[in-house]
GUTIBA-28439 format. One record per residue (C-alpha): x negated, y, z negated; residue number from 1; chain. Coordinates in nm, 2 decimals. Layout:
BEGIN
- X; Y; Z; NUM; A
...
***
This chain:
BEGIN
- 0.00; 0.00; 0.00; 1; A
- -0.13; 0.33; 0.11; 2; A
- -0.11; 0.64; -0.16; 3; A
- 0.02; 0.87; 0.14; 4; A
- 0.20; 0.76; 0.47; 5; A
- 0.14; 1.09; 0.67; 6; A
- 0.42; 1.04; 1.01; 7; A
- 0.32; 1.25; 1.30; 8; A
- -0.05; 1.36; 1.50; 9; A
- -0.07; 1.76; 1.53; 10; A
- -0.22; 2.01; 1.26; 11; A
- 0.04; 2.00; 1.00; 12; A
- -0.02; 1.64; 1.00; 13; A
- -0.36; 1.68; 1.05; 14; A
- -0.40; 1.92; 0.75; 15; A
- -0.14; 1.73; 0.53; 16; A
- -0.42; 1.39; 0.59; 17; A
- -0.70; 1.61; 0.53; 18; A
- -0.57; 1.76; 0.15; 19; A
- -0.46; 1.44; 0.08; 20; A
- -0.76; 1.27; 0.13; 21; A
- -0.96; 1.55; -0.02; 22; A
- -0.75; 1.49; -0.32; 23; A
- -0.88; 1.13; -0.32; 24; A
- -0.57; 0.97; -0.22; 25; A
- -0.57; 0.69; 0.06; 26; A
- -0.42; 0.77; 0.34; 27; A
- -0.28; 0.68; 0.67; 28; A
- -0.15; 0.87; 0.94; 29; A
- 0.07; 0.77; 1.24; 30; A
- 0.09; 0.89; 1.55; 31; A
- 0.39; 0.80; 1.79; 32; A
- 0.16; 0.89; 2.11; 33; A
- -0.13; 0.72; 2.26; 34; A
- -0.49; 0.86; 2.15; 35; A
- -0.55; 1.05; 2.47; 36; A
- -0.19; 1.22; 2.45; 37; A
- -0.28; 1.30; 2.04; 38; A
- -0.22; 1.61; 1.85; 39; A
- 0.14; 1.68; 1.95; 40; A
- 0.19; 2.06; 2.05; 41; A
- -0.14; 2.16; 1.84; 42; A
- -0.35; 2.08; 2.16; 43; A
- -0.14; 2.32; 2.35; 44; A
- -0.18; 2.61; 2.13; 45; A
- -0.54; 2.92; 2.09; 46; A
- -0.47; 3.10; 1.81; 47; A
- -0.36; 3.14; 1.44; 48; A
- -0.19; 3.48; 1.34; 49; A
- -0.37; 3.58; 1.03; 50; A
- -0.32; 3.84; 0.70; 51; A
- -0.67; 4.02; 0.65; 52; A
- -0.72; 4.32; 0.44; 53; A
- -1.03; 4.42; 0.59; 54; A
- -1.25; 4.29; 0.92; 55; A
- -1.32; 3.92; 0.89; 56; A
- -1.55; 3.78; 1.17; 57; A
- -1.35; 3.76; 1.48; 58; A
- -1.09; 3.96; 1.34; 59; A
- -1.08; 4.36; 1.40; 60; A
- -0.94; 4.64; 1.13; 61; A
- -0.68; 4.51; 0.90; 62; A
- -0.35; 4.31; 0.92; 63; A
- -0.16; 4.35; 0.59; 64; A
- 0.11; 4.11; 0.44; 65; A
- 0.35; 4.38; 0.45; 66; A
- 0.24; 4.45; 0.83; 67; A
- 0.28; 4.07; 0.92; 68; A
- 0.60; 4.03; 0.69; 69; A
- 0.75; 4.37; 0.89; 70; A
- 0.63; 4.17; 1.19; 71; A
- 0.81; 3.87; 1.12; 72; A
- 1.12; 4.02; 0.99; 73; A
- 1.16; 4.18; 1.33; 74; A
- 1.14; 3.91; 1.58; 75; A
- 1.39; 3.67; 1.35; 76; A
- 1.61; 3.99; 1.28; 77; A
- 1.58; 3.87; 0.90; 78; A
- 1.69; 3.52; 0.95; 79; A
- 1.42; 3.41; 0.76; 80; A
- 1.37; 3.29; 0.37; 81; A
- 1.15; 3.56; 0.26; 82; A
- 0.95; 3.36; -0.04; 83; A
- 0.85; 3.07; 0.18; 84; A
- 0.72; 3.37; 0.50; 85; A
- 0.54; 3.55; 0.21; 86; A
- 0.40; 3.15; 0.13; 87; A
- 0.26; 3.09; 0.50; 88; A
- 0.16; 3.48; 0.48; 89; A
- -0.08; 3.51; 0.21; 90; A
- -0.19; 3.10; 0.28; 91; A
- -0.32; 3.30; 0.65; 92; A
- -0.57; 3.47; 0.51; 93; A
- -0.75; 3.24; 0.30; 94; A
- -0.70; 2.88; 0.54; 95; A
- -1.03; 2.97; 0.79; 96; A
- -1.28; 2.90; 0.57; 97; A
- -1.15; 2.54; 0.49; 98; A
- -1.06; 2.51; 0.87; 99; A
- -1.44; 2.55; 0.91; 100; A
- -1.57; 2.29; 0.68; 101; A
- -1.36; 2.05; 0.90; 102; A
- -1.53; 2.16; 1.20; 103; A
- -1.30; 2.45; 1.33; 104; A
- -1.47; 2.73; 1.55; 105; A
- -1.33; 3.06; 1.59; 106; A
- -1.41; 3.33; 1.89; 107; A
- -1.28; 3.64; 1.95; 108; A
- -0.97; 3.74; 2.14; 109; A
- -1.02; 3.69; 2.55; 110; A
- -1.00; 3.99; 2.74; 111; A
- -0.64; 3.93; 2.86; 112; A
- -0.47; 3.85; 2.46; 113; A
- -0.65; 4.26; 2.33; 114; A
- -0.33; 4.28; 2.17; 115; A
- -0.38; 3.99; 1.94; 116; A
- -0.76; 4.11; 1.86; 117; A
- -0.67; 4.23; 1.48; 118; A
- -0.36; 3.94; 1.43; 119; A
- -0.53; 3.67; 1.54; 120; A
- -0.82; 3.41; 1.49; 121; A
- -0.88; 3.25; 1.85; 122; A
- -0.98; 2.86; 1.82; 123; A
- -1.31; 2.80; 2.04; 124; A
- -1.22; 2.56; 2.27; 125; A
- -0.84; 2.61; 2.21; 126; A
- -0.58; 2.33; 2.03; 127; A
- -0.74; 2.10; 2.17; 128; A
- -1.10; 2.11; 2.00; 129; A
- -0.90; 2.20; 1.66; 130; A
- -0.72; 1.89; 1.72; 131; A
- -1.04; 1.69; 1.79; 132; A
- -1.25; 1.86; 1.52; 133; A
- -0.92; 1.77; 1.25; 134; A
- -0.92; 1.39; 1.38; 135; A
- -1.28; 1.36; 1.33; 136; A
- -1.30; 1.50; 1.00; 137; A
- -1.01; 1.23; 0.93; 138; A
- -1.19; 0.96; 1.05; 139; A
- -1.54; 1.02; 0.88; 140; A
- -1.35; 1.10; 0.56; 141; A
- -1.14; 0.75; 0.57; 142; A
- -0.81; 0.88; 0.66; 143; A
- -0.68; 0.57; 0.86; 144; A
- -0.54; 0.67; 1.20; 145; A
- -0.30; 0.47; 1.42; 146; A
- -0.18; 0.57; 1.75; 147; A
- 0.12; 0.44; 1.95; 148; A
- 0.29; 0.41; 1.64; 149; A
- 0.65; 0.58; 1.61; 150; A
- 0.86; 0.56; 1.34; 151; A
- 1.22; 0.53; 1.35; 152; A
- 1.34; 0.51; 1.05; 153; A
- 1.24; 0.57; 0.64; 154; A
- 1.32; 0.34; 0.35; 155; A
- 1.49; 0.60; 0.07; 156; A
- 1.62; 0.53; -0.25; 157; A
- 1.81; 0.77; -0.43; 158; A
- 1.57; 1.07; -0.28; 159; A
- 1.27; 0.85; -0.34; 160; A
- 1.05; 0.75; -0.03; 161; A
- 1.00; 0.40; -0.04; 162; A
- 0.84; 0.28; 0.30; 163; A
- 0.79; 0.39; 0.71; 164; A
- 0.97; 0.12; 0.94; 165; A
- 0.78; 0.13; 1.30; 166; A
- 0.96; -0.12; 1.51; 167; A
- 0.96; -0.41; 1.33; 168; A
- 0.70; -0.32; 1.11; 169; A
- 0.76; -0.17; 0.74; 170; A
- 0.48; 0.02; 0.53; 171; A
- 0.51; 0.11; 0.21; 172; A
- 0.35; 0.43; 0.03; 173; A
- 0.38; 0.61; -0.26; 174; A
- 0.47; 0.90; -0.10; 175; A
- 0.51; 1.01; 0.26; 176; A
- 0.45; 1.35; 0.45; 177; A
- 0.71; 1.38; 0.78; 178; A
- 0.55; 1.63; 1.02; 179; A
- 0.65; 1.47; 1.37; 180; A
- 0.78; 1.78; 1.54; 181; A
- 1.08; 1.87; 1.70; 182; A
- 1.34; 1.75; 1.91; 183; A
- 1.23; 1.96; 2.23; 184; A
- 1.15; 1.70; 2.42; 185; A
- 1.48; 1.51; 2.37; 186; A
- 1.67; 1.63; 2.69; 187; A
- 2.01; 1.47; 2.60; 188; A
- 1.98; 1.64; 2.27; 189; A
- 1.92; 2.01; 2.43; 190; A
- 2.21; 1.94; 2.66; 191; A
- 2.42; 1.80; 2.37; 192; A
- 2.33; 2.13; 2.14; 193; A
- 2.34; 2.36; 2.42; 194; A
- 2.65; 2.30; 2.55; 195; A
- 2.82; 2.39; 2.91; 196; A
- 2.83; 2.80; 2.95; 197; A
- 3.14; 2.99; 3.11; 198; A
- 3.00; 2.93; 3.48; 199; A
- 3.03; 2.56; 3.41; 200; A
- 2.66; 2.53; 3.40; 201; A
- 2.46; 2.31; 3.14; 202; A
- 2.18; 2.52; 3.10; 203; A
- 1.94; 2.27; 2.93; 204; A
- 1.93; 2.07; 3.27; 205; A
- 1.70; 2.38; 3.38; 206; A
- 1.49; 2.34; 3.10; 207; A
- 1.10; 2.32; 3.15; 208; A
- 0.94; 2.12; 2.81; 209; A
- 0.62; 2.34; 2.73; 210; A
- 0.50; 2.09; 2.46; 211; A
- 0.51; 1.76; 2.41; 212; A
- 0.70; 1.46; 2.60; 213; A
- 0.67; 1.24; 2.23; 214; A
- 0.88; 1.50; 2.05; 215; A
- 1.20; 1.29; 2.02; 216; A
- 1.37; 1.41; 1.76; 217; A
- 1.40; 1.05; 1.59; 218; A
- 1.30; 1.12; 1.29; 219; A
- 1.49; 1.43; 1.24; 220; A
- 1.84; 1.28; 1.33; 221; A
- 1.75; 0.95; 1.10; 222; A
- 1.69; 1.25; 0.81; 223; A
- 2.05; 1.43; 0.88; 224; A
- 2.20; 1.05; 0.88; 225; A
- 2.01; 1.00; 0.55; 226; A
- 2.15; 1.32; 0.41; 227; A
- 1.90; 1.56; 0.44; 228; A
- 1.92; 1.94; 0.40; 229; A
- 1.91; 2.02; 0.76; 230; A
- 1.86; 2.42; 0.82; 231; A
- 1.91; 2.58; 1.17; 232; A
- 2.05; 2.63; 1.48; 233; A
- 2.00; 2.36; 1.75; 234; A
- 2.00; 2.62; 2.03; 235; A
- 1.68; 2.79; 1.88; 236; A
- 1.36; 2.78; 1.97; 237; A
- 1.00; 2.87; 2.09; 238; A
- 1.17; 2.96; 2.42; 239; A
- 0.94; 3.11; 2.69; 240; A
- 0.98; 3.23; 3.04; 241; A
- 0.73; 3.00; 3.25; 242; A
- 0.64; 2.94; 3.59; 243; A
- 0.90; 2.75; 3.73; 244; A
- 0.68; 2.49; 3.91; 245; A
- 0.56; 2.37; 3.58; 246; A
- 0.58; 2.00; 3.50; 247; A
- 0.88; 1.86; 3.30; 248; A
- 0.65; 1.83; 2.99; 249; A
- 0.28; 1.89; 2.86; 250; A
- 0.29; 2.22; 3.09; 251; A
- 0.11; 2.44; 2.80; 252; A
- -0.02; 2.77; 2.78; 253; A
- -0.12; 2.78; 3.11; 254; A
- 0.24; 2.80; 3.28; 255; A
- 0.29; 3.08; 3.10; 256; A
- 0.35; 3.47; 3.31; 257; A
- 0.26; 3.66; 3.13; 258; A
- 0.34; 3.97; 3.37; 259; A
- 0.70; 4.08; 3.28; 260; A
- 0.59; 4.36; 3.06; 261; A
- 0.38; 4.54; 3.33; 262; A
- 0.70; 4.48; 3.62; 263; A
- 1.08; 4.42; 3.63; 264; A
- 1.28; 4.07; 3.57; 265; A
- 1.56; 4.02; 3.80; 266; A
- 1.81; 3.74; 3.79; 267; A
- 1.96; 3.51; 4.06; 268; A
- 2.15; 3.82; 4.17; 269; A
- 1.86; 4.03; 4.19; 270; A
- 1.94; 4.26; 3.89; 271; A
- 1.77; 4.39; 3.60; 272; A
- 1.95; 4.19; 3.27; 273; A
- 1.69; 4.34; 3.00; 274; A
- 1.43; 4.60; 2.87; 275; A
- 1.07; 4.49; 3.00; 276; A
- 0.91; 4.75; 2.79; 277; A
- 1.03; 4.65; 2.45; 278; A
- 0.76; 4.58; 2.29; 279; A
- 0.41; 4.49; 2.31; 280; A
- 0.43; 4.13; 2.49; 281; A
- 0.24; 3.92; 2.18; 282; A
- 0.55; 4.01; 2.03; 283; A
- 0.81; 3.97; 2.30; 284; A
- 0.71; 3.71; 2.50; 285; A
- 0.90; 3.41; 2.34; 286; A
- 1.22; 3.58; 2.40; 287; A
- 1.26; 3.59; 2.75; 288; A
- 1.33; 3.16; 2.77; 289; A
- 1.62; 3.26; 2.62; 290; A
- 1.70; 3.57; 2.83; 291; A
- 1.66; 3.33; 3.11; 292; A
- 1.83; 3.07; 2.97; 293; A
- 2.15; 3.28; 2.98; 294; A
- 2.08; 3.40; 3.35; 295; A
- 2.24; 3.21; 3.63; 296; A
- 2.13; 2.89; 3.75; 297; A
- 1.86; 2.93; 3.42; 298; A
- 1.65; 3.14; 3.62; 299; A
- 1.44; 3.50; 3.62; 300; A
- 1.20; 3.64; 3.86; 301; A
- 0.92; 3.88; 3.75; 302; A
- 0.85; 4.15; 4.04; 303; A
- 0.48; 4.32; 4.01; 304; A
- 0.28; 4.50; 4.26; 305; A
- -0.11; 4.50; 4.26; 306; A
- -0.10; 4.77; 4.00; 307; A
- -0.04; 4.50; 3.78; 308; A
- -0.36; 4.26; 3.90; 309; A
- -0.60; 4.20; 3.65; 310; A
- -0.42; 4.34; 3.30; 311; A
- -0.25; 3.99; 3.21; 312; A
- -0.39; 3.62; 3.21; 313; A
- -0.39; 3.49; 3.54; 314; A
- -0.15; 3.20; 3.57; 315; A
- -0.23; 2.87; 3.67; 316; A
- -0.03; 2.93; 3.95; 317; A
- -0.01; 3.26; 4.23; 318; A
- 0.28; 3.42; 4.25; 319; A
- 0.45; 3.50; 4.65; 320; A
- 0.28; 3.80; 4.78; 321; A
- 0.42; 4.03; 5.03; 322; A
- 0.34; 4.33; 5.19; 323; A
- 0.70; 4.50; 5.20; 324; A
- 0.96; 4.48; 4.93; 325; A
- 1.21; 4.40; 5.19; 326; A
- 1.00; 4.05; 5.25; 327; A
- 0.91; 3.98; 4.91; 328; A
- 1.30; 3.98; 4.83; 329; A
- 1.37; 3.72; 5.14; 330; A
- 1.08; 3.49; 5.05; 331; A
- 1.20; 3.47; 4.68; 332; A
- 1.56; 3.37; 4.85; 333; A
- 1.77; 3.69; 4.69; 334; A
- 2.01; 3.91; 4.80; 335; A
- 1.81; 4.13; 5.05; 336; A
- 2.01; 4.43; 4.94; 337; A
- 2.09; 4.44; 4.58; 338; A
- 1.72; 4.38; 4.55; 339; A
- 1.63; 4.70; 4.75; 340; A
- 1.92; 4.87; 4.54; 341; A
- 1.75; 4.77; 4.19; 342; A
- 1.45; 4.82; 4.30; 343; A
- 1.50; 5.14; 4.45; 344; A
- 1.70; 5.23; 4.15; 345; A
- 1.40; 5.13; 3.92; 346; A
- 1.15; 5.36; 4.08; 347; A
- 1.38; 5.66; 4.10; 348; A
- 1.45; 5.63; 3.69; 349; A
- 1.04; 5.63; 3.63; 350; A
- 0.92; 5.86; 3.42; 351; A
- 0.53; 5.80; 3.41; 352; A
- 0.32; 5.96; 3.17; 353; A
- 0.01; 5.86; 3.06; 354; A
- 0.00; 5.48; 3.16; 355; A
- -0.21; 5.28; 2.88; 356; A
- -0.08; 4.87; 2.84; 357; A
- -0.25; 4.90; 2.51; 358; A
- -0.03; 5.10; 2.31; 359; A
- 0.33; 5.15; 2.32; 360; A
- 0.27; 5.45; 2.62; 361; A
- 0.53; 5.72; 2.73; 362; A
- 0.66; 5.55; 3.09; 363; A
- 1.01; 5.52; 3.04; 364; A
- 1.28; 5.53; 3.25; 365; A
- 1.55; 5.77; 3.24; 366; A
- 1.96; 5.70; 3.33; 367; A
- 1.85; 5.32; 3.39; 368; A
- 2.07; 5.08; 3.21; 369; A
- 1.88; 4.85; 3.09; 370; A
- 1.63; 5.09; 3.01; 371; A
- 1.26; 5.01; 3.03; 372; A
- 1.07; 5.15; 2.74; 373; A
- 0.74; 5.14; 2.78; 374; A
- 0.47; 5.11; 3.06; 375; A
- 0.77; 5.20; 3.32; 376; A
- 0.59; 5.25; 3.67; 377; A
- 0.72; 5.25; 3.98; 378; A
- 0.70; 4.91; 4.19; 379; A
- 0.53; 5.06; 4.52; 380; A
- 0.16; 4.99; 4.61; 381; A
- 0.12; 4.68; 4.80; 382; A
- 0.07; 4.38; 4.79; 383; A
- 0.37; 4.32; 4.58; 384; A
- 0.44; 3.99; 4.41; 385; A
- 0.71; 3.81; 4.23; 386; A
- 0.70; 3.48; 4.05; 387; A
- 1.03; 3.26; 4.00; 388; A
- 1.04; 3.13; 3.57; 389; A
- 1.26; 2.85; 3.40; 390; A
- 1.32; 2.85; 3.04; 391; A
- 0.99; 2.65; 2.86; 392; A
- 1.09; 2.49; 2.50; 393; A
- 0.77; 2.50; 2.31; 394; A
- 0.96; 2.37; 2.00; 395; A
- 1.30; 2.39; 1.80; 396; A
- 1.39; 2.53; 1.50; 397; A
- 1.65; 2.27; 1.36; 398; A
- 1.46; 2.11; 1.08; 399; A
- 1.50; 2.00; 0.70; 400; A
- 1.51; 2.25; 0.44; 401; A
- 1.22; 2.27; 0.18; 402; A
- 1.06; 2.46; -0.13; 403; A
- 0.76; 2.63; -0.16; 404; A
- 0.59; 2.24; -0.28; 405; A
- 0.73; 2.10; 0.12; 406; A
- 0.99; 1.90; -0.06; 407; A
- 1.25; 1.74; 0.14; 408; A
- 1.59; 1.80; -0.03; 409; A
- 1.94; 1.60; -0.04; 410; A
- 2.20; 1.76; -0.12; 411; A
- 2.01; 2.05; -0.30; 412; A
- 1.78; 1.81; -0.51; 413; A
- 1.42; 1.78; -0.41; 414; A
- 1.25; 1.47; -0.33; 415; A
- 1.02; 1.35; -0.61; 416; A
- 0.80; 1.21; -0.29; 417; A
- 0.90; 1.30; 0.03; 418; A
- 0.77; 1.60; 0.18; 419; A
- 0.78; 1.82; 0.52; 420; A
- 0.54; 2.03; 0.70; 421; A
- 0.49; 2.15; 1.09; 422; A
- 0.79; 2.20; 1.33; 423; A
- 1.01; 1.97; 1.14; 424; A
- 1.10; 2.25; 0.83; 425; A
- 0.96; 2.56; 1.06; 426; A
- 1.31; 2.69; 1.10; 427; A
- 1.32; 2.78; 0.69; 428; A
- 1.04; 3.08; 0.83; 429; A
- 1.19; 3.09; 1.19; 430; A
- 1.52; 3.16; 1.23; 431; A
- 1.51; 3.26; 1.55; 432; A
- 1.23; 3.47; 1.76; 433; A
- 0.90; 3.42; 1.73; 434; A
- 0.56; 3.61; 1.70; 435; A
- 0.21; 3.48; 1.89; 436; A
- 0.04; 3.29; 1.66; 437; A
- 0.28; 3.20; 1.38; 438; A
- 0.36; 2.85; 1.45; 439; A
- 0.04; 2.73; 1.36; 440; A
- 0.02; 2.98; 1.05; 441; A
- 0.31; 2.77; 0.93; 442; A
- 0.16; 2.40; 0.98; 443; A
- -0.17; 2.51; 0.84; 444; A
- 0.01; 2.64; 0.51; 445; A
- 0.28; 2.37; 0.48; 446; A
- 0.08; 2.07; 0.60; 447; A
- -0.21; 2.15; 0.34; 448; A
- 0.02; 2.19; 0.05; 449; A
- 0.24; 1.89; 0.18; 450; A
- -0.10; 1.74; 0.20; 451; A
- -0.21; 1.86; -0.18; 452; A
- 0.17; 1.74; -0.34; 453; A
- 0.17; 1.46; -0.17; 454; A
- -0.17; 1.34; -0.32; 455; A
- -0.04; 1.45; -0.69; 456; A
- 0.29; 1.25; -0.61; 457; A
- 0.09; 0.97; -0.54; 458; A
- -0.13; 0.98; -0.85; 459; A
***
């Protein structure tokens, strides 16, 4: 019998082993994908977002709790439990250091992500080498590590964890940390949750998986069967606009376009449906999925002209160029006309000041409904370009409701020895929205203290 069954491969897991181990607990961690798949949406990921009161290595100035908590409070519109976002806060600015003893390198912000160059702590070599440094440090620590080993289901006696079932296979433990994601990858289940909309359309069957394919969901619909606390809406989530030749799953960060800010996003009926300039895009970004999600056919394009090239991370794939507007429109398959009309009507409303995609500038439009904000220029040096995005589920927000010790509850009583960390209780800090970097702020702090209570369960 193992002193901690840790269920799930990507840093919350990964950090949960890791404490737990420290702690001198045995452990063993499962991992429902094969070894070359491992790490779960972890690999996919760069950066963490970090609280720092004064310059720290490859972090610039100061990001205060009260700047991050303002930060956070924004994007979920204060759907969020304040003493568990103060938890993963204040855990941000003291996790590096332990992140580095198990072989985590750190490099400053790229010249495309300037924004995140005070917020954030870039991983050298991306998710992927923190997933490989994590594993490592596992391995030569004794954490035992099985791949291709999903579990289905949990052995729980009155709100005690008694055992893992993996097929046919049962392991016991004295206590057990779940941090197996969520349910993004799950189609039926997006389809289920998201519903048909008023054009008759099921907009999940237009949904691109950013993440992981081995995020099933199991787990978490075995825990609502079980009685669980469940917390969140099953229509929210890390939602991004991506390119919409992406793969089904595993598409990443690279699929990402990150362009919309410094152009216009038109629907299927070539019309504006939201402010561009909102807000720097670090921010932003993960809310235009859903903005597209709600579009017809579940779609957006993101219109540019060569002003643009060179102030955003290339994509992994080139937008359609054209030399008139007029051509750009027919190549993208829209409405020749209402695209001249909102495009015309877009360049018109420009008020241009002084341009500067660093700050929030004062190019705005005027008499524009939707209004653009900020960095409002017209669309009129050529070559002009416009990329077609799909919705991209990163993860979802539906998880089980926990304390500041990553309990697992039932029926409002904690679990003496079953605890939660990662994706699976992220929607107690996420509501809704999201901000770069946060998701892995959240796995770090939850996994290592599901990690630490886990370990003191055990004992």
């Amino acid at each position: 019998m193992f002193d901690v069954i840790v269920v799930g491969g990507g840093n919350a897991a990964l950090c949960a082993a890791l404490m737990a181990r420290e702690a001198g607990a045995s452990v063993l961690l499962l991992e429902a994908s094969p070894r070359e798949w491992r790490g779960g949406n972890s690999q996919h990921t760069r950066n963490l977002r970090c609280m720092h009161d004064a310059p720290q290595d490859v972090l610039v100035d100061a990001y205060p709790e009260e700047e991050f908590w303002q930060d956070l409070l924004k994007v979920t519109g204060g759907n969020t439990d304040e003493h568990l976002a103060r938890l993963v806060i204040r855990a941000s600015s003291t996790c590096r250091g332990w992140m580095r003893k198990h072989g985590v390198r750190f490099q400053p912000s790229l010249a495309g992500t300037l924004h995140l160059s005070r917020t954030n702590a870039f991983f050298m070599g991306g998710g992927k080498a923190l997933v490989n440094a994590y594993y490592r440090s596992a391995e030569n620590l004794g954490v035992q590590v099985r791949y291709d080993t999903p579990v289905d289901s949990l052995e729980i006696r009155d709100g005690r964890f008694v055992a893992v079932h993996a097929g046919k296979e049962r392991i016991e433990g004295k206590a057990c940390v779940l941090a197996a994601g969520g349910f993004e990858s799950n189609l039926e289940w997006l389809r289920e949750a998201w519903g048909q909309n008023e054009r008759g359309e099921w907009p999940a069957d237009n949904f691109l998986i950013r993440g992981t394919r081995f995020n099933q969901g199991v787990l978490l619909k075995h825990m609502q069967a079980q009685g669980a606390d469940i917390i969140g809406d099953p229509t929210q989530a890390h939602c991004v606009a991506i390119d919409a030749r992406a793969p089904l799953y595993d598409g990443g960060i690279v699929t990402r376009v990150d362009a919309v800010s410094l152009g216009v996003m038109l629907n299927r009926e070539a019309k504006r449906f939201y402010d561009e300039g909102e807000d720097f895009w670090p921010k932003r970004y993960a809310i235009w999925g859903r903005l597209v999600a709600m579009q017809p056919q579940q779609v957006g394009y993101c219109i540019i002209d060569s002003k643009a090239v060179g102030r955003f991370m290339p994509p992994v794939f080139p937008g359609v160029v054209a030399n008139t507007l007029p051509e750009l429109a027919r190549k993208l398959a829209l409405d020749e006309t209402t695209f001249m009309q909102t495009l015309n009507d877009f360049n018109a409303a420009c008020r241009v000041g002084t341009f500067d995609h660093t700050v929030l500038d004062d190019c705005h439009t005027e008499g524009l409904a939707p209004a653009k904000t900020h960095w409002a220029r017209p669309i009129d040096t050529p070559p002009f370009y416009g990329y077609a995005l799909r919705p991209g589920i990163t993860f979802t927000y539906l998880g089980l409701k926990t304390n500041d010790k990553a309990q697992v509850h039932f029926g409002g009583a904690a679990s003496p020895n079953l605890f939660v960390a990662g994706e699976m209780m992220a929607g107690n800090v996420l509501g809704k929205g999201y901000t770069a970097g946060v998701g892995m702020s959240i796995g770090t702090a939850f996994g290592r203290i599901a990690g630490t209570e886990a370990a003191r369960a055990a004992a």
